[in-house]
C-alpha angles and dihedrals in degrees: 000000000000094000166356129270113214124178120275112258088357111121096183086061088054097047092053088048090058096042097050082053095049093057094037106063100155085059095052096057099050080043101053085042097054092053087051086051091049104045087045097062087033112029122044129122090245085050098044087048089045087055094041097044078052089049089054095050106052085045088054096044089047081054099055092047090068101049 
């Protein structure tokens, strides 16, 4: 778990989210560590250009299926 879900546009659910985090500080650690976890095998910048150049290249050899 690497998160909480609140209600859009809803700030009591918000509220309760933060508050639940504020008296559960073990949670939030796993918690904090978890998203780390998470953002460092999905998210680096070595990761993110990886996905784009991929992007780019299925749109050029799309390209070059229609010429």
């Amino acid at each position: 778990l690497d998160g909480l879900l609140f209600t859009y546009e809803d700030p009591e659910s918000l509220a309760q989210a933060i508050l639940y985090l504020l008296g559960h500080p073990q949670e939030r650690a796993k918690m904090g560590n978890a998203g780390l976890k998470k953002v460092m095998e999905n998210y680096t910048w070595e990761i993110v250009a990886d996905r784009i150049r991929d992007v780019y290249t299925k749109v050029i050899n799309l390209k070059n299926d229609f010429d």
